[in-house]
SEVOGU-585839 format. One record per residue (C-alpha): residue number from 1; residue in one letter; x, y, z. Coordinates in steps of 0.25 Angstrom, whole numbers, plus 5000, padded with zeros to 4 digits. Example, Ala and Ser with C-alpha at 12.3 -4.5 7.8 and 13.67 -1.06 7.14 Angstrom:
residues 2
pos  code  u  v  w
1  a  5049  4982  5031
2  s  5055  4996  5029
This chain:
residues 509
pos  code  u  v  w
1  x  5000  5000  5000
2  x  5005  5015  4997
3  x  4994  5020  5008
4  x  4994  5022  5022
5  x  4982  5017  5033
6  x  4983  5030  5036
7  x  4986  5042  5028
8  x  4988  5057  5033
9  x  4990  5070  5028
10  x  5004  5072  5021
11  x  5011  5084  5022
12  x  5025  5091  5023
13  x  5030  5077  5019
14  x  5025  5070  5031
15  x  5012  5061  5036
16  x  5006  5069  5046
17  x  4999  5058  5053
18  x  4999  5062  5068
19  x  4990  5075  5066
20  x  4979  5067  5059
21  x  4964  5069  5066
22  x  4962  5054  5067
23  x  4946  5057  5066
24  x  4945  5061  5052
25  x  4950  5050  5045
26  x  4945  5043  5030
27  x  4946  5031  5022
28  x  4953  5028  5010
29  x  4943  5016  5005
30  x  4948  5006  4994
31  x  4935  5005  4985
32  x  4936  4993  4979
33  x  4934  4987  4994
34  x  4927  4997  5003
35  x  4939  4996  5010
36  x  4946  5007  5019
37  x  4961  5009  5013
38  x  4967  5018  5023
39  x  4963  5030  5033
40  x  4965  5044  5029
41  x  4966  5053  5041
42  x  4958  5068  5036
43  x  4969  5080  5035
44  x  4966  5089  5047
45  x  4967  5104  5044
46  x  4980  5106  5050
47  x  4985  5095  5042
48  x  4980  5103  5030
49  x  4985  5116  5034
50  x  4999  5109  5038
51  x  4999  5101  5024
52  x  4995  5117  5016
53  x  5008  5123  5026
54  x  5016  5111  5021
55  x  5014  5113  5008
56  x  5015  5129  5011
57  x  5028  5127  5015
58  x  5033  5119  5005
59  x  5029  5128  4994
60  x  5040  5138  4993
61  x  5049  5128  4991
62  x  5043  5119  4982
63  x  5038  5129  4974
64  x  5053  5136  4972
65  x  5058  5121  4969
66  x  5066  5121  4955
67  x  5056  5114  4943
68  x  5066  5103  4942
69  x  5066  5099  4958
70  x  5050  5099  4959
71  x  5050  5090  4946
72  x  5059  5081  4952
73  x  5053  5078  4963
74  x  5040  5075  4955
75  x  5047  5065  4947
76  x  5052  5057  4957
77  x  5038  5058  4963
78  x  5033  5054  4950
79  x  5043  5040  4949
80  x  5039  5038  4962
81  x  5023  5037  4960
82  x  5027  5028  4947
83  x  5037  5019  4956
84  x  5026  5015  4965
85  x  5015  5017  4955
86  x  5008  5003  4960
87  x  5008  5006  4974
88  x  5002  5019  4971
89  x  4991  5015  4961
90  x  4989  5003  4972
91  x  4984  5013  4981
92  x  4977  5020  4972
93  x  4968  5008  4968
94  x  4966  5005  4983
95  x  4961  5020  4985
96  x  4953  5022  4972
97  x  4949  5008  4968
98  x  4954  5010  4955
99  x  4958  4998  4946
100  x  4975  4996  4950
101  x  4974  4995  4934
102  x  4971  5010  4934
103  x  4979  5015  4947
104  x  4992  5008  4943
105  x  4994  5013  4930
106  x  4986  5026  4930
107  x  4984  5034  4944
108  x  5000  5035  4947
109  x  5006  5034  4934
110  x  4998  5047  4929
111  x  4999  5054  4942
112  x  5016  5052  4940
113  x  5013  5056  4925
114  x  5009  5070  4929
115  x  5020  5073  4942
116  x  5030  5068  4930
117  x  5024  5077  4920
118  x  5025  5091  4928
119  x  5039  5087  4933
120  x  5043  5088  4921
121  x  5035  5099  4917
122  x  5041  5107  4929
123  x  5056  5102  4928
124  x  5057  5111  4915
125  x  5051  5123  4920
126  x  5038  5130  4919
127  x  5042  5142  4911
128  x  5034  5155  4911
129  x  5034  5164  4901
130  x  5042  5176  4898
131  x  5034  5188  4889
132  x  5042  5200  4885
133  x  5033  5210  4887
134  x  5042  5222  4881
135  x  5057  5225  4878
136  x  5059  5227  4893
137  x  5051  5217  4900
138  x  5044  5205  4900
139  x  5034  5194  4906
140  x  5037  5183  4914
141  x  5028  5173  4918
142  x  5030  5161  4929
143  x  5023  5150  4934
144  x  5023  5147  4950
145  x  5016  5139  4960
146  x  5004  5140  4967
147  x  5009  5136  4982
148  x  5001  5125  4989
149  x  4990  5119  4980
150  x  4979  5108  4985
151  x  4978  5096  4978
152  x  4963  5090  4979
153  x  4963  5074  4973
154  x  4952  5065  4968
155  x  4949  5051  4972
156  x  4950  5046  4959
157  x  4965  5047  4954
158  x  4970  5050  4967
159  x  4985  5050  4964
160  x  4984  5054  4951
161  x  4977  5066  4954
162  x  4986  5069  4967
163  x  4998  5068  4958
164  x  4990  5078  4945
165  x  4989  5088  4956
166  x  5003  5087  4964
167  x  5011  5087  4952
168  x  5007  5098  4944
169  x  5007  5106  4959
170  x  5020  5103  4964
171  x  5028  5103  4950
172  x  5023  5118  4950
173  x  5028  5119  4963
174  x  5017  5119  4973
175  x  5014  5111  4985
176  x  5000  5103  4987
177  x  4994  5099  4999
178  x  4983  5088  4990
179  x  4972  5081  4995
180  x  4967  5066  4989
181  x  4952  5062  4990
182  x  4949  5057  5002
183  x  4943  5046  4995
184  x  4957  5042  4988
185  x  4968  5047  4998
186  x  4979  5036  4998
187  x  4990  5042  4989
188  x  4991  5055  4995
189  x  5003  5054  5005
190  x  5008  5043  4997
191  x  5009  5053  4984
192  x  5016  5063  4995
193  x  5026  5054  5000
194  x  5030  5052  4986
195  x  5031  5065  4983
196  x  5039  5067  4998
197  x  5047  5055  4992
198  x  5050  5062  4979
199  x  5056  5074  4986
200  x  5044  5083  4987
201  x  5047  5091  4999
202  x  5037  5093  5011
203  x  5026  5098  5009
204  x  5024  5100  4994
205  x  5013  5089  4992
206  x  5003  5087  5004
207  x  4993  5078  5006
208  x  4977  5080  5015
209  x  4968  5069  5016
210  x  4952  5073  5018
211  x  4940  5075  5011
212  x  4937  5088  5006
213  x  4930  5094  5017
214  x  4940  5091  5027
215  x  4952  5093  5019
216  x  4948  5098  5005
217  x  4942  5111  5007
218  x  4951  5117  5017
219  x  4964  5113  5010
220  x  4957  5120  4997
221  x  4954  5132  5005
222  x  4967  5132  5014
223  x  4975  5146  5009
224  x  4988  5140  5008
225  x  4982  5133  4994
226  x  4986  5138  4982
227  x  4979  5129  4972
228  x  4969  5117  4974
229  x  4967  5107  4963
230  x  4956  5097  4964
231  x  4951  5084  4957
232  x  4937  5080  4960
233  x  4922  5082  4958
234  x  4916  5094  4954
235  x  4909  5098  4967
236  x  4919  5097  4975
237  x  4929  5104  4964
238  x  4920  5116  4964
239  x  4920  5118  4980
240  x  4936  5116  4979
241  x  4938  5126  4966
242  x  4927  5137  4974
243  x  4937  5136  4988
244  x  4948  5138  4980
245  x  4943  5149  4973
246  x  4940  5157  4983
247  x  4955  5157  4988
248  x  4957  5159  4973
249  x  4966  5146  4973
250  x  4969  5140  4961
251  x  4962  5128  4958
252  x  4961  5114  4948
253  x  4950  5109  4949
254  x  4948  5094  4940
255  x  4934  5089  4943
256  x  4923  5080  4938
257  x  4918  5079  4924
258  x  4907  5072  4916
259  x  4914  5069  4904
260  x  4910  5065  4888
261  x  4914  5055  4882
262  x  4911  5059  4867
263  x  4912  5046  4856
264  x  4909  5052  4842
265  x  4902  5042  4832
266  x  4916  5041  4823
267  x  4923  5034  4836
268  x  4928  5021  4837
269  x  4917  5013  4846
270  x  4928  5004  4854
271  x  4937  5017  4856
272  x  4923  5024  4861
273  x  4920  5013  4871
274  x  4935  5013  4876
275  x  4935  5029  4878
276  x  4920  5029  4885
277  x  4924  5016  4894
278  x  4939  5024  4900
279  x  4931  5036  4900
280  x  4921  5030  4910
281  x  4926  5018  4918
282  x  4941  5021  4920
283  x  4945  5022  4935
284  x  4930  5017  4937
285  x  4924  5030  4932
286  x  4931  5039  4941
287  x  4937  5049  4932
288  x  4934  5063  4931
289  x  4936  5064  4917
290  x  4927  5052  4915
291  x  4921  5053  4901
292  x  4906  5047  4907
293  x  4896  5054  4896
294  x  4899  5045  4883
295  x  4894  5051  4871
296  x  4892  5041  4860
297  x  4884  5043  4847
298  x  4872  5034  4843
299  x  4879  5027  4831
300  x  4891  5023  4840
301  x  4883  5020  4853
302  x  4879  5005  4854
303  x  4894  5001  4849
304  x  4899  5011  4860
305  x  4891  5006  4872
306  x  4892  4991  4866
307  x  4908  4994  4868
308  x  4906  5001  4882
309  x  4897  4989  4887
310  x  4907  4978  4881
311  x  4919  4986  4889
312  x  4912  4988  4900
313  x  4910  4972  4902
314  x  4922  4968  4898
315  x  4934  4979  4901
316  x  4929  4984  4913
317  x  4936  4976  4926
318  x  4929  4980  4938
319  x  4937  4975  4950
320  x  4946  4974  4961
321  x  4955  4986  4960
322  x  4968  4978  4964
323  x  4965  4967  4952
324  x  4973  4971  4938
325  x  4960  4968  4929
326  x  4952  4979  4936
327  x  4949  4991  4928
328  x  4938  4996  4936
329  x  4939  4999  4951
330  x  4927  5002  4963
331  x  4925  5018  4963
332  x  4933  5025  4974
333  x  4923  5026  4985
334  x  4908  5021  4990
335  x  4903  5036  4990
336  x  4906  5037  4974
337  x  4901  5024  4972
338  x  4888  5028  4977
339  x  4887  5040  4969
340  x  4891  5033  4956
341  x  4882  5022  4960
342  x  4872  5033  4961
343  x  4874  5038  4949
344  x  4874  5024  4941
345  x  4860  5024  4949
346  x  4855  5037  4943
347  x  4860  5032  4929
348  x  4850  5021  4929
349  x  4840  5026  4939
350  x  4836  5041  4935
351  x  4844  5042  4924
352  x  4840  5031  4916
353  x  4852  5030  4909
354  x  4853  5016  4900
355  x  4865  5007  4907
356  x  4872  5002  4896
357  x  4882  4993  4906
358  x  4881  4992  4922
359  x  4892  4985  4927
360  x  4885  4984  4940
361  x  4876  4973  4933
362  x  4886  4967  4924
363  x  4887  4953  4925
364  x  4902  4953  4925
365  x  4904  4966  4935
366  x  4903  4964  4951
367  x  4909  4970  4961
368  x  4922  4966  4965
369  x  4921  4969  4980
370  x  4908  4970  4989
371  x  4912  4984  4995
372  x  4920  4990  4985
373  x  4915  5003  4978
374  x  4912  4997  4963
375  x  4902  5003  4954
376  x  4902  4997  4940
377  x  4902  5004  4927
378  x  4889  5009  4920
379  x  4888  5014  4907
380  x  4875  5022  4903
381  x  4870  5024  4889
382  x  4860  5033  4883
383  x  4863  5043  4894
384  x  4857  5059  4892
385  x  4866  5070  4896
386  x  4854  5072  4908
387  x  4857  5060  4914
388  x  4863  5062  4928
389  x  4875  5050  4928
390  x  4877  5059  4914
391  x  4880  5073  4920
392  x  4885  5069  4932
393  x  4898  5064  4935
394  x  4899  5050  4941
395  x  4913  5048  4943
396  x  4909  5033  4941
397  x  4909  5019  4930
398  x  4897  5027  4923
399  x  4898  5029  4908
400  x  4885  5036  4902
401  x  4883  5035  4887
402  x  4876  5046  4878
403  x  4871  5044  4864
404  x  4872  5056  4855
405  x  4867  5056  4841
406  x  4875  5056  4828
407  x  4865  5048  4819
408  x  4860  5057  4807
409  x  4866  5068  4812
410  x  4878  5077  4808
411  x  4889  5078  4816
412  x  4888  5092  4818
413  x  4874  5089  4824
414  x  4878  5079  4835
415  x  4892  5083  4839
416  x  4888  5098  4844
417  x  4877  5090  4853
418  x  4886  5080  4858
419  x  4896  5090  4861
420  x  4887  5098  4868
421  x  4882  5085  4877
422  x  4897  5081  4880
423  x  4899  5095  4886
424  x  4885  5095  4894
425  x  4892  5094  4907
426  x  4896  5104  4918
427  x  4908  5097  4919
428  x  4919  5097  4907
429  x  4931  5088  4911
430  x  4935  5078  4901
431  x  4928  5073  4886
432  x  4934  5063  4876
433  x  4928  5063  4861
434  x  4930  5049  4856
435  x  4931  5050  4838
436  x  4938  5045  4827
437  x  4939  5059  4821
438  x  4950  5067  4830
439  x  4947  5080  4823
440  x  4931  5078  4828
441  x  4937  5073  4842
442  x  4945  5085  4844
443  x  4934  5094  4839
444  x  4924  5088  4849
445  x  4934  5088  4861
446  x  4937  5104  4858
447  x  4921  5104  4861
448  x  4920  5097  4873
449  x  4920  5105  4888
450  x  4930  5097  4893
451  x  4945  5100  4898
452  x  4950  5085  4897
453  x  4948  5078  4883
454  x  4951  5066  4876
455  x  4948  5059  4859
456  x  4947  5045  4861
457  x  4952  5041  4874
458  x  4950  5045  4888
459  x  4954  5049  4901
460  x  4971  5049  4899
461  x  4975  5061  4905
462  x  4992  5063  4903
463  x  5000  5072  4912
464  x  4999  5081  4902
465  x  4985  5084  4900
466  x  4979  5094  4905
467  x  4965  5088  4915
468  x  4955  5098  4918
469  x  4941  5099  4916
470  x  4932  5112  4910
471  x  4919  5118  4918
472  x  4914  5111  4930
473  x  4926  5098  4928
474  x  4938  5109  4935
475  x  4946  5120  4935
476  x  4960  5120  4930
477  x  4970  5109  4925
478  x  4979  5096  4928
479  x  4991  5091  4922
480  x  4998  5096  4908
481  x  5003  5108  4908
482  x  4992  5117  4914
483  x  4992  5108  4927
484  x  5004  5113  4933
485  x  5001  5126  4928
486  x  4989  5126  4938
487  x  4998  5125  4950
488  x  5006  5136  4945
489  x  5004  5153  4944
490  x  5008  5162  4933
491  x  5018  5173  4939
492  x  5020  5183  4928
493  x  5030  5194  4929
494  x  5035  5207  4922
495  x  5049  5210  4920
496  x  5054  5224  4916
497  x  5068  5225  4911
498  x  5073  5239  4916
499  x  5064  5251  4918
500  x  5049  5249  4914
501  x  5035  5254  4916
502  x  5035  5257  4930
503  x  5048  5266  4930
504  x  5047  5281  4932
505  x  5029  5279  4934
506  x  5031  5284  4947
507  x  5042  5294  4945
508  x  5040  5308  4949
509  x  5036  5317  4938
């Protein structure tokens, strides 16, 4: 195991253990058993205020590190992760319930991917830009850190996203004081203690354990806080982005979405029903840029949902985590498999949308383990954009099917209405057009209202590419080049060579 029993706060390079409030304790629950993991003890609020100062402190030297010593240090951290990449990813299965198929070559491998890609980045410079203004003078423009930023992660890729948020932060030279989900906290000290290991001095990555009313909000509101970036749901995002604002902190917000899936009639069917199965049922759902509203045309959609159905039967391995043949986990926790339980519910019940494959009654699906948290996949077909388990996102193995009509008309007919559907949400953080005609994919991805966008595949998301959603899906970017330049603020000065402008104003007449 890569875990304690018990885990604590982490800061200035140190477990503080001994001032823990032994009352106010969580779980850390494995889902595919029901099973408790560990005991988390909650941060107190001098812990949090000690972890801000130890990070405060840490600042002014960290931040005047040369490039080249920072990226160092992140490289070594980043062999590290990919040295005991299947311990790690062990406990990441254990935490999330995620198939060790998915954790062992995804969640720490991509996570090294982008502390390696800003080391680099930083190691050559960040130049600014010099602008000669006029024979005698000119502009110079620099790029300087924020000072101590709060990192907020999600349950779902909890390392991943720990390391998405801490790399592009302390390459710029910043400290973090970060927060995992309450619901996924196991790698936090274990991701500082690498850090500490790689060299990272006290204090410059910091961890606080509790849920966002005990621990969340004040660390967002504490004044010693640059910057917070978050990764979660909407709701909660928009309580965290409206505290932050009123500090006028500067904020990253990546949220939910309700993403479109949009198969045009010239796309290859098998290709279709491979892009509309990973855009669903990977990671059992629980992506945020999950592509659940698949638009298919009328003359493609009985071979398109007879290719969902056949992989649904046959490709999907629902099962223990731990097992090699598993590609589809429990979801992470009872409450959510409530609510995605309620949802499939409302599908059927009020909705009345037509279930095309329910895994729950397939004669080949059952549950691996009596009290584990599993809910099987569920495609719905002939779905309307009024449906509820249509506008709302899920989070959840629920893949909902919408016919659009292409027969005896023009494609300049049908393609402004299916655009127009695709973008009938409040939310706008991924889309994926799926055609054999690049030029006409392009032109219907530069129309949809989404910030992360795929032809013909789904969900791969490099270090170098930018991931941040439009309207209601976030505020601001991660990774690629515009990811470290959130953690960073332009100074821009004027030079004068000589006398300028300013000599003699004053002077006496």
């Amino acid at each position: 195991m890569t875990f304690a029993k018990e885990i604590h706060t982490f800061h200035s390079g140190s477990v503080q253990a001994q001032s823990s409030d032994k009352s106010k304790t969580f779980a850390s629950i494995d889902p595919s058993t029901g099973k408790p993991l560990a005991t988390i003890y909650t941060t107190t609020p001098d812990q949090l205020n000690a972890a801000v100062a130890s990070a405060h402190a840490a600042f002014p030297t960290w931040s005047q590190t040369p490039a080249p010593a920072r990226a160092k240090i992140l490289l070594r951290a980043a062999a590290i992760l990919r040295e005991r990449n299947d311990a790690l990813a062990l406990t990441e299965m254990l935490d999330t319930g995620k198939a060790w198929s998915e954790t062992s070559t995804v969640d720490i491998v991509t996570g090294a991917d982008v502390l390696e890609y800003y080391a680099h980045m930083v190691a050559g410079g960040m130049p600014g830009q010099n602008t000669k203004l006029r024979a005698d003078a000119f502009v110079l423009t620099t790029h300087e850190p924020l000072g101590v930023c709060a990192g907020i992660g999600a349950w779902n890729y909890p390392i991943q996203i720990a390391l998405w948020k801490s790399a592009a932060c302390l390459a710029a030279g910043n400290c973090m004081v970060y927060k995992p989900s309450e619901v996924t906290p196991l790698h936090g000290n274990t991701l500082a203690q690498i850090y500490i290991e790689a060299g990272l001095p006290a204090g410059v990555f910091n961890v606080v354990y509790g849920d966002g009313v005990a621990v969340g909000a004040p660390l967002v509101a504490h004044p010693d806080i640059a910057k917070v970036s978050f990764t979660g749901q909407v709701s909660t995002g928009s309580k965290v982005a409206s505290q932050a604002a009123k500090d006028m902190k500067g904020i990253t917000m990546e949220l939910g979405g309700k993403s479109p899936v949009v198969i045009l009639p010239d796309a290859d069917v098998d290709e279709a029903a491979d892009i509309a199965m990973a855009a669903n049922f990977f990671s059992t759902g629980q992506v945020c840029t999950n592509g659940t509203r698949v638009f298919v045309p009328d003359t493609l959609l009985a071979k398109v949902e007879a290719g969902i159905v056949q992989r649904c039967r046959e490709g999907i391995r629902m099962g223990m985590p731990r097992d090699e043949k598993t590609n589809f986990g429990p979801v992470v926790s009872k409450p959510h498999k409530e609510k995605v339980d309620m949802y499939i519910r409302h599908g059927k019940e009020v909705d009345r949308a037509q279930v095309l494959y329910d895994g729950a009654v397939d004669a080949q699906r059952s549950k691996p383990t009596p009290d584990g948290f599993w809910v099987p996949p569920i495609v719905f077909t002939n779905c309307n954009d009024n449906m509820r388990v249509v506008k709302e996102e899920i989070f959840g193995p629920v893949m909902c099917i919408l016919p659009y009509k292409t027969q005896g008309r023009k494609q300049e007919e049908w393609l402004p209405e299916l655009v127009a559907r695709a973008n009938d949400t409040q939310m706008g953080l991924a889309a994926g057009v799926v055609s054999s005609d690049l030029s006409l994919a392009q032109d219907v991805i530069r129309q949809l209202h989404a910030g992360i966008t795929w032809i013909n595949t789904w969900g791969e998301s490099p270090a170098e590419m930018p991931v941040g959603g439009w309207k209601m899906s976030g505020i601001g970017l991660e990774n690629g080049e515009e990811g470290i330049r959130a953690y960073m603020r332009t100074k821009s000065t004027l030079v004068q060579l000589g006398k300028g402008a300013c000599s003699g104003l004053f002077a006496k007449l």
